[in-house]
C-alpha positions as CSV (number, residue, x, y, z in Angstrom):
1,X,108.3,-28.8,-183.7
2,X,104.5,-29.3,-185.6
3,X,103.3,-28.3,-182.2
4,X,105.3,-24.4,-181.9
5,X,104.5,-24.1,-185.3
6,X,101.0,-24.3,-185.0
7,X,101.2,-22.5,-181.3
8,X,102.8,-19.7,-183.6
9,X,100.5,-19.6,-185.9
10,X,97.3,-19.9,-183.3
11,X,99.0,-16.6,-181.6
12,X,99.0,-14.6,-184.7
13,X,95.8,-15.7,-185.8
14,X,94.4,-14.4,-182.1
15,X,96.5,-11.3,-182.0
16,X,94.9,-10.1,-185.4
17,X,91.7,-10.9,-184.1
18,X,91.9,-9.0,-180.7
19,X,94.4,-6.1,-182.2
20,X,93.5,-5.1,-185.6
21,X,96.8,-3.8,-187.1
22,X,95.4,-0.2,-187.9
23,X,93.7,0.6,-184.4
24,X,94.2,4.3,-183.9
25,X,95.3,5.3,-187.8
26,X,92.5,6.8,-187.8
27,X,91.8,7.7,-191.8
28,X,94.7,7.4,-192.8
29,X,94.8,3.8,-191.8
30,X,94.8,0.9,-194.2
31,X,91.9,-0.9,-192.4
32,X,88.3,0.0,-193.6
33,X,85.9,2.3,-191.3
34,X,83.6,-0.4,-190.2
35,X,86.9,-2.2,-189.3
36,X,88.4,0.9,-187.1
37,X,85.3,1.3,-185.4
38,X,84.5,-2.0,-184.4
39,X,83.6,-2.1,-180.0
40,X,86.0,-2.9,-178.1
41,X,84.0,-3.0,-175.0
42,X,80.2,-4.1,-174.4
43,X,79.6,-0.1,-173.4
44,X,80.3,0.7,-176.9
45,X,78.1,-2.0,-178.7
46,X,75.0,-0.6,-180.3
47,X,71.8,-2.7,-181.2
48,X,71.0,-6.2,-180.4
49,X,69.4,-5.0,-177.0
50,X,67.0,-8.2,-176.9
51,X,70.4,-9.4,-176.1
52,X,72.4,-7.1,-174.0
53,X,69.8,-5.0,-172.5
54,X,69.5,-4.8,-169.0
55,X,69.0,-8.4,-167.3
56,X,68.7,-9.9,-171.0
57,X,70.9,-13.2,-171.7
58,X,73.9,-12.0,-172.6
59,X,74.2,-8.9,-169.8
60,X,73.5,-11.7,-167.2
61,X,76.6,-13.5,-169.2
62,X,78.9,-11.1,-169.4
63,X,78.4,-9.8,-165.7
64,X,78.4,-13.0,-163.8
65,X,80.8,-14.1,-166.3
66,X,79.3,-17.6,-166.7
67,X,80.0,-19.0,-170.3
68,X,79.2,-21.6,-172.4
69,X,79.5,-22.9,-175.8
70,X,77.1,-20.3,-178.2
71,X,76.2,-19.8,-181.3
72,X,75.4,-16.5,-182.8
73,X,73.0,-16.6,-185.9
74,X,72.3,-13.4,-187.7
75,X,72.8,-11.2,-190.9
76,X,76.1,-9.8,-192.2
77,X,77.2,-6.2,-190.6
78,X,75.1,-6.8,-187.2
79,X,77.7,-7.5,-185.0
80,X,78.3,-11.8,-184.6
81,X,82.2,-11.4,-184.7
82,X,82.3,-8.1,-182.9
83,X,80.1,-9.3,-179.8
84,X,82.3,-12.7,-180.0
85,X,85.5,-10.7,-179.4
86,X,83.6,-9.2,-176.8
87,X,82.4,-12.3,-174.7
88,X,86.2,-13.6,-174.7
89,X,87.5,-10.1,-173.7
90,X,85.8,-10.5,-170.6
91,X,86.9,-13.6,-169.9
92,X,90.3,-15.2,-168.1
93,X,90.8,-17.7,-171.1
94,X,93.1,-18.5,-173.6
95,X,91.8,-18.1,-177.5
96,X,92.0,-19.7,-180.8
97,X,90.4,-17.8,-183.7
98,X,89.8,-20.1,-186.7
99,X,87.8,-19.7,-189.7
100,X,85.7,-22.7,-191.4
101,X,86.1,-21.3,-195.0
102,X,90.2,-22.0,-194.5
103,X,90.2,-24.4,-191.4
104,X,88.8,-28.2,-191.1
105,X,89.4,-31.5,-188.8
106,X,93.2,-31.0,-188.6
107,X,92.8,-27.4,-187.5
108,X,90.2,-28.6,-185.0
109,X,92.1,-31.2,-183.3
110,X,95.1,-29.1,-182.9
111,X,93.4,-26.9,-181.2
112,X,92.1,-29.3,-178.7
113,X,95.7,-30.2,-178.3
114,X,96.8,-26.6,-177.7
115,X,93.6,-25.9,-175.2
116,X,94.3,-29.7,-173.0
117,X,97.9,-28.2,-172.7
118,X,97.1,-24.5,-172.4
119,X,95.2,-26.1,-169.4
120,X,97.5,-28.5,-168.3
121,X,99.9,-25.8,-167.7
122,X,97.5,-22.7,-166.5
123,X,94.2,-24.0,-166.0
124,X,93.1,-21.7,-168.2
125,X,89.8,-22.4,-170.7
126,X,90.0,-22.0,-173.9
127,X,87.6,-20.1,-176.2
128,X,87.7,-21.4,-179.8
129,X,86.1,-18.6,-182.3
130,X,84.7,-20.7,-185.4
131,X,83.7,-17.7,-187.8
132,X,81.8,-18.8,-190.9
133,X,80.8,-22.1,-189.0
134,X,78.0,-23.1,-191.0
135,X,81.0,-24.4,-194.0
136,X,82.0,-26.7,-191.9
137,X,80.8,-30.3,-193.3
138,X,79.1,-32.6,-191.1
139,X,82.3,-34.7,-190.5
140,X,84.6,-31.9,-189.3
141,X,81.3,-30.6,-187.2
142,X,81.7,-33.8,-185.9
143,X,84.9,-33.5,-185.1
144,X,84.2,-30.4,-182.5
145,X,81.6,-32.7,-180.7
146,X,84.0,-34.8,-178.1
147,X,85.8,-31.5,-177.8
148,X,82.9,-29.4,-177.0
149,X,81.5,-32.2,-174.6
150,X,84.3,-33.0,-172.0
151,X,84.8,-28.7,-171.9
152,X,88.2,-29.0,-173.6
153,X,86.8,-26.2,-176.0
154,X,84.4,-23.7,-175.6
155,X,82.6,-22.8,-178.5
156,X,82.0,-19.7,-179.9
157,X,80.9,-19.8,-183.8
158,X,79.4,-17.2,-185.9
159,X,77.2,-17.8,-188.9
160,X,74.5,-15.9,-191.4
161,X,72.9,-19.2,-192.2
162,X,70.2,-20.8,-190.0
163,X,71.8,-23.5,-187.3
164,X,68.5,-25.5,-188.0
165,X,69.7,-26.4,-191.7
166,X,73.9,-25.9,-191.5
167,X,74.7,-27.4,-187.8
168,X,74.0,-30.9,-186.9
169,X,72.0,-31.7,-184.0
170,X,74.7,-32.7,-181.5
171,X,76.1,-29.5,-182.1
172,X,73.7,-27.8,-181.6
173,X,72.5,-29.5,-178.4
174,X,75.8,-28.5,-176.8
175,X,75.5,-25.3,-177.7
176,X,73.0,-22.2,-177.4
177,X,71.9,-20.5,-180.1
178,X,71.7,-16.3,-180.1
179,X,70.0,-14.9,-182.5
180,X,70.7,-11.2,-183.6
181,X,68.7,-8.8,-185.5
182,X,69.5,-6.6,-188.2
183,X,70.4,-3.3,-187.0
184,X,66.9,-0.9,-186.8
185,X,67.6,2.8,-187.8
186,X,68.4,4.5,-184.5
187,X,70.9,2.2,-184.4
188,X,72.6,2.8,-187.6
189,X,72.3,6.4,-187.3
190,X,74.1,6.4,-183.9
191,X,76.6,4.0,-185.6
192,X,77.3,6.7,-188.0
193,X,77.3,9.6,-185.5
194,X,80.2,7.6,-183.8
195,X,81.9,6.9,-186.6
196,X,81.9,10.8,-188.0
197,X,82.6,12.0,-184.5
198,X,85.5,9.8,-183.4
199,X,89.1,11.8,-184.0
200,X,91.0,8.5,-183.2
201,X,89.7,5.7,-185.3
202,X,86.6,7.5,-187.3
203,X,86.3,10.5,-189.5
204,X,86.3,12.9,-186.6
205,X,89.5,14.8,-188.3
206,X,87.4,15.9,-191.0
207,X,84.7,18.3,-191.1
208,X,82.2,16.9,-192.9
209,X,78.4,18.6,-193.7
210,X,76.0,15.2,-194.3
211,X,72.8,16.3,-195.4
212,X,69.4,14.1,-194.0
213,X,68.8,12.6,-197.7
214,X,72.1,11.3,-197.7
215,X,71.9,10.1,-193.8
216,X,68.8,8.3,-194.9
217,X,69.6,6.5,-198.0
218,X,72.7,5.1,-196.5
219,X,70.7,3.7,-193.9
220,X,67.7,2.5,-195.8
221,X,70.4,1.2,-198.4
222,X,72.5,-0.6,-196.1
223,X,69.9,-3.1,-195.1
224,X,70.8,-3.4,-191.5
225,X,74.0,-3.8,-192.3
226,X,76.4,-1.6,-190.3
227,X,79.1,-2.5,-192.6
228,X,77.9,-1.0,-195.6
229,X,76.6,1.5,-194.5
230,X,80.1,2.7,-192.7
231,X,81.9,1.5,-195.9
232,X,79.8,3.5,-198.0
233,X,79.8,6.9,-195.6
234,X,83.8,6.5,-196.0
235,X,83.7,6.2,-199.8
236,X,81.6,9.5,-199.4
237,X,83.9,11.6,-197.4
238,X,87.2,10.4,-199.1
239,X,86.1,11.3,-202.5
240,X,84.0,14.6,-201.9
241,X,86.2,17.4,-202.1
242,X,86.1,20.1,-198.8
243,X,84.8,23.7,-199.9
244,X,86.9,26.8,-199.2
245,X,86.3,26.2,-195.5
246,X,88.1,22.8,-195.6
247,X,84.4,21.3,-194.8
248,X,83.1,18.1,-197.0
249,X,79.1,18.5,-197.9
250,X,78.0,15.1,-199.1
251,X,74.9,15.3,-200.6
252,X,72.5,12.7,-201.6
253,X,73.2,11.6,-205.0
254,X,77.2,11.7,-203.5
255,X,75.4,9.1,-200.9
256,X,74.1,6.4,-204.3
257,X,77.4,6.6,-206.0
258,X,79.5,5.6,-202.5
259,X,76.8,2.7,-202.1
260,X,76.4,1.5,-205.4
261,X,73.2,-0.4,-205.3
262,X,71.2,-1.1,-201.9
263,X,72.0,-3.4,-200.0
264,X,69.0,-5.9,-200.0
265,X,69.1,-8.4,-196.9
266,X,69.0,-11.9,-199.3
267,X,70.1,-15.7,-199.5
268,X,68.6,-17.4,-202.4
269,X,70.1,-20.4,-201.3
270,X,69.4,-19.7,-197.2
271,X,66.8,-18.9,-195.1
272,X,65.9,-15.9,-196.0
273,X,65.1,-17.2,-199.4
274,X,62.4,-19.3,-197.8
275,X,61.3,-16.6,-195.7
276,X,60.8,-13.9,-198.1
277,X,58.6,-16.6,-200.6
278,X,56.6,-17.6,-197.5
279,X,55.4,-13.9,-196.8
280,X,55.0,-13.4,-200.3
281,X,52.5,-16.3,-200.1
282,X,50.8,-15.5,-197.5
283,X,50.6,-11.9,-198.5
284,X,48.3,-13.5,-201.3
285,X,46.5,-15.6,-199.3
286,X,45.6,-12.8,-196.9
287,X,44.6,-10.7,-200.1
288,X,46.8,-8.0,-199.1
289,X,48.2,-6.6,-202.8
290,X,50.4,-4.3,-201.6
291,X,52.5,-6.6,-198.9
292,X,52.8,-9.0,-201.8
293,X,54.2,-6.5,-204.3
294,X,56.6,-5.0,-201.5
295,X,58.0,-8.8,-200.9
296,X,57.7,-9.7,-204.2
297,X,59.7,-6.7,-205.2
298,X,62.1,-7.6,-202.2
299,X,63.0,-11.3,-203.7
300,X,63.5,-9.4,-207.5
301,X,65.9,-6.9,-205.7
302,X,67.8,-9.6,-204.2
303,X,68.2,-11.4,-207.8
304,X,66.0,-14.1,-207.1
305,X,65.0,-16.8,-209.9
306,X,62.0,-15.0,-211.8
307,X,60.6,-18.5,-213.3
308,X,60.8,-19.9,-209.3
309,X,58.9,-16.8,-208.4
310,X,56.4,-17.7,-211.1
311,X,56.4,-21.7,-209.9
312,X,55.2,-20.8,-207.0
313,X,52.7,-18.2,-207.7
314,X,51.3,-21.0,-209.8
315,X,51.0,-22.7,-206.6
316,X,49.5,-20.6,-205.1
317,X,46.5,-20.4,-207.5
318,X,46.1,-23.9,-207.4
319,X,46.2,-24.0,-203.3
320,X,44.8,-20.6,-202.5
321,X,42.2,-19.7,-204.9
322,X,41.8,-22.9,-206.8
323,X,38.1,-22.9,-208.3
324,X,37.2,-20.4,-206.5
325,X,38.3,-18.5,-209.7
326,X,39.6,-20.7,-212.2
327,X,41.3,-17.4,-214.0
328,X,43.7,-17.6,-211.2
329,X,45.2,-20.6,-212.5
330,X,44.9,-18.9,-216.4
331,X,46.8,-15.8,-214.7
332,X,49.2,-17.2,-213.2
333,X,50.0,-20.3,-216.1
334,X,50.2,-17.0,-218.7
335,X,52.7,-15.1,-216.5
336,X,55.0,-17.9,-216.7
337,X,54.2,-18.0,-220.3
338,X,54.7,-14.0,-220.7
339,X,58.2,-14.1,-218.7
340,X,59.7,-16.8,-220.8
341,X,58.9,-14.8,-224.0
342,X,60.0,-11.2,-222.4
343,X,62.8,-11.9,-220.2
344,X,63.6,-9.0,-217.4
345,X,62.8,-6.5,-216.7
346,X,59.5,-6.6,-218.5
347,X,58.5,-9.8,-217.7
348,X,58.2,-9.3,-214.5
349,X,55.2,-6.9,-214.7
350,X,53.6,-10.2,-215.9
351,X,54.5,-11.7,-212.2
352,X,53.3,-8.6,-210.7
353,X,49.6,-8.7,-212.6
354,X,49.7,-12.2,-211.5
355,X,50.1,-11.5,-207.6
356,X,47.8,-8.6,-207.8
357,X,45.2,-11.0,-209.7
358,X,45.3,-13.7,-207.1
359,X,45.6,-11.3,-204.0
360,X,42.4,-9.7,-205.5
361,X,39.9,-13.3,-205.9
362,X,38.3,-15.0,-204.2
363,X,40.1,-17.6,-202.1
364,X,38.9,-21.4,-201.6
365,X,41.5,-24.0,-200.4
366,X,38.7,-26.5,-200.8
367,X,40.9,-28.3,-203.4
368,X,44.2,-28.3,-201.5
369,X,42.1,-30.2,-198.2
370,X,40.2,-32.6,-200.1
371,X,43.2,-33.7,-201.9
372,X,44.8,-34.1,-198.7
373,X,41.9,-35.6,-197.2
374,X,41.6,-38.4,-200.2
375,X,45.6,-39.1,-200.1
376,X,44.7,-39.6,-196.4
377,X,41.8,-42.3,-196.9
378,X,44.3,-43.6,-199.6
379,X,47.1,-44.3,-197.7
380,X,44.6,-46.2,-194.9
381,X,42.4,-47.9,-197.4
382,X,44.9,-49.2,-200.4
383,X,43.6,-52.4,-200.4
384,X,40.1,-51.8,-201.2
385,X,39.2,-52.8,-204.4
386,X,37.7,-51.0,-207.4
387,X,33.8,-52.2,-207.6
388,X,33.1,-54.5,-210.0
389,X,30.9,-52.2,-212.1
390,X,33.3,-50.0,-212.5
391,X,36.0,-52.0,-213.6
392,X,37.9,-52.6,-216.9
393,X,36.5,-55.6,-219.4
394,X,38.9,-56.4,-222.2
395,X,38.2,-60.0,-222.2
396,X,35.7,-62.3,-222.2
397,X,36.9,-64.0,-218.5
398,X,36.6,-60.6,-217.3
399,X,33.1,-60.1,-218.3
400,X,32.6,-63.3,-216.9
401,X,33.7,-62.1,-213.4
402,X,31.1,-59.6,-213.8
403,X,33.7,-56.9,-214.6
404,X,31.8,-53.5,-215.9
405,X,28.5,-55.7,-215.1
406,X,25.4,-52.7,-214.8
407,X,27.7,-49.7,-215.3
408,X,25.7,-46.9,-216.1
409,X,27.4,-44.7,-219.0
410,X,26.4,-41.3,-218.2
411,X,25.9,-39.5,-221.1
412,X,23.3,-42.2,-221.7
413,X,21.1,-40.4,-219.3
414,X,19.3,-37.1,-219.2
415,X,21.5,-34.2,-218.1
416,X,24.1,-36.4,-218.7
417,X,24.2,-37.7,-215.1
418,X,22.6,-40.3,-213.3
419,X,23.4,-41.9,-209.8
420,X,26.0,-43.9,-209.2
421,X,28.3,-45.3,-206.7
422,X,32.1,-44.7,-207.5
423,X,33.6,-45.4,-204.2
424,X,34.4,-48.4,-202.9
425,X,31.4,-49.6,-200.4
426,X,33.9,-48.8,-197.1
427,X,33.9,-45.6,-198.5
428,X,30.4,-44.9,-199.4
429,X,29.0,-41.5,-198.7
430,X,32.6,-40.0,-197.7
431,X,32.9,-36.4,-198.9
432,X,36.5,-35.1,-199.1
433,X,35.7,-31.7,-201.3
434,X,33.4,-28.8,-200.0
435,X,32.7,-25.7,-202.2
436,X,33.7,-22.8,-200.2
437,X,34.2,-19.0,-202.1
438,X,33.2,-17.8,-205.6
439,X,32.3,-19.6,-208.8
440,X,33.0,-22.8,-207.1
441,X,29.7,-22.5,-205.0
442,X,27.7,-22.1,-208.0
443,X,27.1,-25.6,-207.9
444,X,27.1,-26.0,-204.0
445,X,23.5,-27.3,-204.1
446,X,23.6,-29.1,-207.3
447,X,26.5,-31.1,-205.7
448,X,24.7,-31.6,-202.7
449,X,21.7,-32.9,-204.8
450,X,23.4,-35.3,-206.4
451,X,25.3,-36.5,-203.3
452,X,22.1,-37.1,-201.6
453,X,20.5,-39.1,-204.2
454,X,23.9,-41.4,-204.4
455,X,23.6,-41.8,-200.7
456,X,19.9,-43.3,-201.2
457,X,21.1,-45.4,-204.2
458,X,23.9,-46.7,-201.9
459,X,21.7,-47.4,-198.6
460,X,18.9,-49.1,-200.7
461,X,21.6,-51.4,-202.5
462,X,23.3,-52.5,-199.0
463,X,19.1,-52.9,-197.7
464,X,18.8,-55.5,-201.0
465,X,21.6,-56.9,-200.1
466,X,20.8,-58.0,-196.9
């Protein structure tokens, strides 16, 4: 009785997913545009050509009809579930459409029950679409893995979030992963051509006038996603009243009320958080003021945390520029300082100066390798110990063991300097910091004065001592 229930349940689940209830409503229909004008058929999918194009993966796939478990990884609105529907279609297979943010273990191995007897019975595979995979915890990802392995199921899971970080390893090695792209603006604007040219299932009934400022900011807006931008081009049309000649002119400030606010492509808890902060550092690195302000702008739009932007440009003065130009480090410490004072918006002009500041010195990493270099020697060397001259004497047993015995106190000395060996003897001569760029050379040949004279100090010590 558990099992027809669920066999019921399984079969409506896959018959909304293969027939959407409004198909051919056209506007009147209570499904959303982007929904009616979903592909049906690979002939009608636009974009992800790296994928379908002639002889690419997936048109090798879908001709020769040989399948395995995938993955497909990519932004909201690009077409994950769309081109799933479209692998099975082609397909002799029985189909279970689940979704991780409502289904977990028990769903899973109920499945595999339904596919060992949907195969028992027809010898029919069985597809099972996980949208939303990525929720999934480790334990019920586990729970796919024997599935997936002896070919009771055949995988097909969609996600927006990187399979590196959300899907664990043996998933993922039983799998392939396809990658999709955000949809590029030819393919958004054919999308939309479709959509206000199709009678059946688009907006083809209505005459409709869309003027090339509108066109664009619905693209640019929807940032690769085809779904707002379709969403947003119906919201248009249905509330623009038609003219005398029954025809709708949407203009372009029509166009920002339908869309609201851009869509900006961002996860501040994904991978695009990391990879928008990564450009934006080495956008400063590179010196490049105007790719910095475009992605810092980009991470700001997509409601990033200003006072993590402002961590990390402090990082990046410390790593990038370092002494270079030790204002970097003043710039970037006040920004902080100004946006915890002003709050947005304002305060983030104080981030901006920041970025433009660093992007514009000089850049030495000098301090970020030598401090890399010492934790090296640090890690290998932890036993040396500290030479006797140079250690602590608090009491008399101490000064008896010779501790601080001939240290020399510097300011004792003219210039207040004189030379001295601070590393430990295994270590002697070892240079782990290197002036490279700006006001840090000033003292390149000072430095490498000094160094040498230390050097003779040390070699004329180890000559006494032998």
């Amino acid at each position: 009785m558990r099992a027809d229930r669920f066999n019921r349940k399984a079969t409506e689940q896959l018959n909304m997913f293969e027939k959407p209830r409004t198909e051919g409503n056209g506007f009147g229909g209570q499904a959303p545009l982007a929904e009616r004008m979903r592909p049906r058929v690979a002939e009608e999918f636009v974009g992800q050509s790296h994928l379908l194009g002639p002889g690419r993966i997936l048109d090798r796939l879908l001709k020769n009809r040989q399948f395995h478990s995938l993955i497909l990884w990519g932004p909201p609105g690009c077409g994950k579930t769309t081109l799933a529907k479209i692998i099975v279609n082609h397909t002799e297979s029985h189909t279970i459409f689940l979704s991780a943010v409502m289904a977990g273990a028990r769903e899973i191995r109920e499945a595999a029950r339904e596919a060992k007897d949907v195969f028992l019975k027809s010898k029919m595979r069985t597809w099972l679409l996980m949208d939303e995979i990525h929720r999934l915890n480790k334990a019920q990802q586990d729970t796919l893995l024997p599935h997936i392995e002896d070919g009771t199921l055949l995988l097909l899971g969609a996600t927006t979030e990187n399979p590196s970080f959300e899907i664990i390893r043996p998933l993922l090695s039983r799998s392939g992963v396809v990658v999709l792209e955000p949809l590029d603006h030819a393919d958004l604007k054919k999308i939309m051509s479709r959509a206000l040219g199709d009678e059946q299932r688009g907006l083809g009934k209505f005459p409709v006038r869309l003027g090339q400022d509108a066109v664009d900011y619905l693209i640019a807006g929807s940032g690769g996603d085809a779904r707002v931008m379709l969403n947003g081009l119906e919201i248009a049309v249905l509330t623009t009243a038609p003219d005398a000649r029954g025809v709708r002119t949407v203009e372009l400030e029509t166009a920002r009320e339908a869309l609201q606010r851009k869509s900006v492509h961002y996860d501040k808890a994904g991978d695009e958080h990391f990879n928008l902060i990564s450009a934006l550092h080495k956008s400063v690195r590179g010196s490049d003021p105007d790719a910095a302000l475009y992605w810092l702008a980009r991470m700001l739009e997509g409601g990033e945390d200003q006072l993590y932007i402002g961590r990390r440009i402090l990082r990046m003065a410390c790593e990038d520029i370092g002494l270079a130009d030790p204002a970097g480090m003043v710039q970037a410490v006040n920004a902080l300082q100004a946006y915890h004072f002003l709050g947005s918006p304002e305060g983030e002009l104080a981030l901006a100066q920041a970025v433009v500041y660093l992007c514009l010195a000089p850049k030495s990493n000098s301090l970020y390798t030598a401090l890399g270099s010492a934790g090296k020697a640090a890690a290998n060397s932890g036993a040396l110990g500290v030479p006797a001259h140079l250690r602590n004497a608090p009491t008399e047993l101490m000064k008896n063991l010779g501790y601080g015995q001939n240290y020399k106190y510097a300011h004792d000395f003219e210039g207040g300097w004189v030379p001295e060996v601070y590393l430990p003897e295994e270590l002697s001569g070892t240079v782990f910091y290197e002036p490279k760029a700006g006001w840090e050379t000033r003292f390149s040949d000072q430095l490498h004065q000094r160094r040498s004279r230390v050097s003779d100090l040390a070699t004329g010590k180890k000559g006494q001592e032998k």
